[in-house]
N, C-alpha and C positions, 0 to 999 in steps of 0.2 A: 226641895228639888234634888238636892245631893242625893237624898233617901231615896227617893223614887228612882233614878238612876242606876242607884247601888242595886235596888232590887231589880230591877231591869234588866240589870244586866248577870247578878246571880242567877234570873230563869232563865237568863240565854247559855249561860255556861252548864248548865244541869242540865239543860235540852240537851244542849251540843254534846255533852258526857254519856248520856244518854243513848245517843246516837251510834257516839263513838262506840260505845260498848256494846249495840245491839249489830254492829256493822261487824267489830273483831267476833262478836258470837257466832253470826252467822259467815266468816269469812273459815273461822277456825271447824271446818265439820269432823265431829268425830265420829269417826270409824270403829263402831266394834266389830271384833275379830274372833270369831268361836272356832276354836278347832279342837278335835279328841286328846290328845296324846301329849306331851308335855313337851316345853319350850327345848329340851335338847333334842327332840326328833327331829322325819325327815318334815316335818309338818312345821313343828318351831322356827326351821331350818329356812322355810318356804315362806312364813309368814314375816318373819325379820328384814327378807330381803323385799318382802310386798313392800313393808314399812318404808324399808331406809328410801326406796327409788320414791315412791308416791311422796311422801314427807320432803324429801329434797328436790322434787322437780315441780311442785305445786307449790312452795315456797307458805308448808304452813296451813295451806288452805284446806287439806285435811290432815287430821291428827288419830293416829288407830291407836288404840288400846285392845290388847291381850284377852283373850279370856282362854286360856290351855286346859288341858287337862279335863273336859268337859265342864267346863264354869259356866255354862249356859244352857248344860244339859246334854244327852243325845245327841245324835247325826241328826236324826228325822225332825227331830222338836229345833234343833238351829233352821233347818232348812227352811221348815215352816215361820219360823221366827223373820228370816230374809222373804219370803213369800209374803209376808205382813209389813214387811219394813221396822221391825221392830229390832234385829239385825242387820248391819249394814253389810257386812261379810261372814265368810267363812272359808276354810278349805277340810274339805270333805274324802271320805273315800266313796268308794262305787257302790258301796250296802246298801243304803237305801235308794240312790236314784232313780233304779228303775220303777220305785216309786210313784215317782216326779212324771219319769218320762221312761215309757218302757223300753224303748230300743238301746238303751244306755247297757240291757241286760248282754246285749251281744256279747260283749267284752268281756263276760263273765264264766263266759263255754269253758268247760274246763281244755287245755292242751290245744289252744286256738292257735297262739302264738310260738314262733320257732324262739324266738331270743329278745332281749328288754330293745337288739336295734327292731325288730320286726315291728314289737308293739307300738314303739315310741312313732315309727313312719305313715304305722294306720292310723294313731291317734292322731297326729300332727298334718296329716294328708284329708283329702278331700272325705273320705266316710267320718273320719272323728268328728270335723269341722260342720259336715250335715249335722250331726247329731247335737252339738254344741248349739247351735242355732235353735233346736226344739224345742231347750228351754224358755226362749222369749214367751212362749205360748202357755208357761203355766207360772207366769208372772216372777222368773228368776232371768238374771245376766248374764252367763256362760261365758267365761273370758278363755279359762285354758283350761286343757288336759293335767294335772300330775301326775304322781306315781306313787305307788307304795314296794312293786318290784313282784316278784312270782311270791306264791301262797304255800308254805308248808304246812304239815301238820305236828301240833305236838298231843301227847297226851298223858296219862301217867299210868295207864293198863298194861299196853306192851307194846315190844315193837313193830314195825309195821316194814312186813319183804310186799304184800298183794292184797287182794282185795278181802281174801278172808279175815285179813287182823282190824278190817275197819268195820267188819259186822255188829252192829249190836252197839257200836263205841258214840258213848253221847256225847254230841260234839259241839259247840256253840259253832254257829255262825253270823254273819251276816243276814238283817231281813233283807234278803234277797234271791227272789224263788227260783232262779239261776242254778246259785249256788245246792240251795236244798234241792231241788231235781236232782241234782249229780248228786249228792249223799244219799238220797233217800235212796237210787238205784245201786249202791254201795253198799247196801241194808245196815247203813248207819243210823244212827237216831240223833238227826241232824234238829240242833234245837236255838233258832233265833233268840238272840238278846243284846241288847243295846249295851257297846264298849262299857260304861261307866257299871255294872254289874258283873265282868267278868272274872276279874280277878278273884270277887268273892266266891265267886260260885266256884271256881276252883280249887282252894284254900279248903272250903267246907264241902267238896266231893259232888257239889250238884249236878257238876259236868265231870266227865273224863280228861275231856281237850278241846281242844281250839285249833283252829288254822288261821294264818297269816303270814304274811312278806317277813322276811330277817329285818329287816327297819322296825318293824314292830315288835318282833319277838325280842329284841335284842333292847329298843329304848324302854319298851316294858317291863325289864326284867324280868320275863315270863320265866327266864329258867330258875326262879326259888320259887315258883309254883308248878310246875311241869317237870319230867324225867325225862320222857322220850320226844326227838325231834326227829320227826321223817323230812328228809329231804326230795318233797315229791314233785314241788315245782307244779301242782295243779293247775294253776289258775293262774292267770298274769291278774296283778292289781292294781287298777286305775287311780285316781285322785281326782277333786273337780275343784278350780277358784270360781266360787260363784259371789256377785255382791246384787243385793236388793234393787228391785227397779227405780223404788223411790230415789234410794242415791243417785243411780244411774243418770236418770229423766233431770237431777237439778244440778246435774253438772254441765258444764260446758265441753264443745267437743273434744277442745285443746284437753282437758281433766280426764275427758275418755278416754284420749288417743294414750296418757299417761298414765291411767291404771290399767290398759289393756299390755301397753310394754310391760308395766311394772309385773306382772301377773306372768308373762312370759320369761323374766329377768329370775323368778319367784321359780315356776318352773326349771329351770336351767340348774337352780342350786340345790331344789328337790332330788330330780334326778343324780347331780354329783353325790348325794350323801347317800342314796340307794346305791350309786357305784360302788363307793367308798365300804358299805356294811356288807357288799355279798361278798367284796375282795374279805374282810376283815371277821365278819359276824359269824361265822361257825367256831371258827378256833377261842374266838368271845364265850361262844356258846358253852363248847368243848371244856375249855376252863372253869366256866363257873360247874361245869358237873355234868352236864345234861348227856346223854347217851345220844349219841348221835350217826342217822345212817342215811345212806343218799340209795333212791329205786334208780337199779340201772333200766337200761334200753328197755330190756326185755318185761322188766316186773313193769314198768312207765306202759307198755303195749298192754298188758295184762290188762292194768287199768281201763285203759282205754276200748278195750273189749267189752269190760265190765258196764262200760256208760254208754252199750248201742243202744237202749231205750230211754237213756236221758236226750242222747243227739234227736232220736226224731220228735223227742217233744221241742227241743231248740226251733228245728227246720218251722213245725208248724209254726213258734210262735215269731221266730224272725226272718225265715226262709233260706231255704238252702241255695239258693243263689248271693245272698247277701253274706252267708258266711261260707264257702268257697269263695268269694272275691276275696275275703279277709284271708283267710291261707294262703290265697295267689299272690298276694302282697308283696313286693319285694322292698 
């Protein structure tokens, strides 16, 4: 009798362990976190803070794990990865989104925005917030806007006063046909490729140059691959926290209501470290070697001359009423 009892009561406790441990499995969800650029960017920067607030106001009940540096691959293959559920997060820039969702291209006009306050008021104002909502519809979560800050150019050909020094200059970009419109009417040879091949490609000459925000040129160490930095300010450049539906859907609203702070919290410290690099990242630049020139007023107009046939491809494709609101923006 003793026997049977003992056993009796070991299947109860193995149940019960059992239990316990499929109950902590499922209490403890982990989060993976794909992002480009490595854990001291402004992206690292953004993703720490997603961390600390989610991890301490959920008490545990999700646990994120890292993956920097493209550990998960591409912008586009993460995205898809969260579109699957096979990622649970990321934070991204604006390259591929228009993708996803094409009115995302808006924000990509070059010389749309007067200053990082203008952009930050349309992102965070009612048009950003439309467009954040879009994505429910092609199975991603939109929580918030980031930042990457305005879009320079570097390259290693020459330097750049107008539009004639960017003719002919192969230039990586973003997949995002935004962007390449305005190059292409630049008579650049503007050539998409996903972050995680950049660097080689210009090491071994495949490209000239690249453009991107000082947050990037700066935690990439772009300047031991690059000589010249034009400071053209083209393009303001977005960021998006996006996490999987599936997480989404099995959380509770209270879990919602706390990755959506969190993600706003995450933003907040994004943007400080973009403050931070355009006060600081040129004399960074300066120092490590890089020849560096800013377009005044007049060459910035030149420019913008040069892209009267990229604007009316914009209008057709998002309408010129919808970006004259975004200029009128105050």
């Amino acid at each position: 009798m003793n026997h049977y009892v003992r056993h009796i009561a070991g299947t109860i406790f193995a149940a019960a362990t059992t239990l316990a441990l499929s109950v902590f499995a499922y209490a403890q969800q982990e989060v993976k976190l794909g992002y480009a650029l490595a854990t001291t960017s402004h992206y690292g920067v953004a993703a720490e803070k997603w961390q600390e607030v989610v991890e301490a106001e959920t008490d545990g009940r999700h646990v994120f794990r890292h993956f920097p540096s493209s550990g998960l691959g591409g912008e586009r293959e993460v995205i898809e990865g969260v579109q699957l559920g096979t990622v649970e997060a990321t934070i991204v820039s604006s390259g591929t989104l228009s993708n996803f969702v094409p009115e995302t291209g808006v924000f990509d006009i070059p010389f749309l925005f007067r200053d990082l306050a203008h952009a930050r008021a349309v992102l965070d104002g009612p048009i950003g917030q439309e467009i954040l909502a879009k994505f429910d519809d092609v199975g991603l979560v939109a929580l918030a806007w980031g930042e990457q800050g305005f879009r320079h150019i570097t390259n290693n050909r020459n330097a750049i006063a107008g539009p004639a020094d960017v003719a002919g200059l192969k230039l990586r970009t973003m997949e995002n046909p935004t962007h390449i419109t305005a190059f292409e009417a630049l008579g650049a040879a503007p050539t998409p490729m996903a972050w995680p091949e950049v660097i080689g490609a210009l090491q071994q000459g495949t490209i000239d140059g690249q453009e991107n925000p000082l947050s990037v040129i700066t935690s990439a160490k772009l300047s031991e691959v690059q000589k010249y930095l034009t400071l053209s300010g083209h393009v303001y450049s977005p960021a998006m926290l996006l996490v999987s539906k599936q997480l989404w859907d099995g959380m509770s609203e209270e879990d919602q209501e706390i990755f959506r702070n969190a993600a706003s919290e995450a933003v907040t410290a994004m943007r400080g470290f973009v403050d931070d690099v355009e006060t600081s990242g040129v004399a960074q630049l300066k120092e490590a070697g890089m020849d560096v020139g800013e377009l005044s007023a007049e060459q910035r107009a030149a420019f913008q001359k040069a892209l009267t046939t990229a604007y009316e491809t914009y209008y057709g494709t998002f309408g010129k009423e919808l970006v004259d609101q975004i200029i009128a923006s105050k």
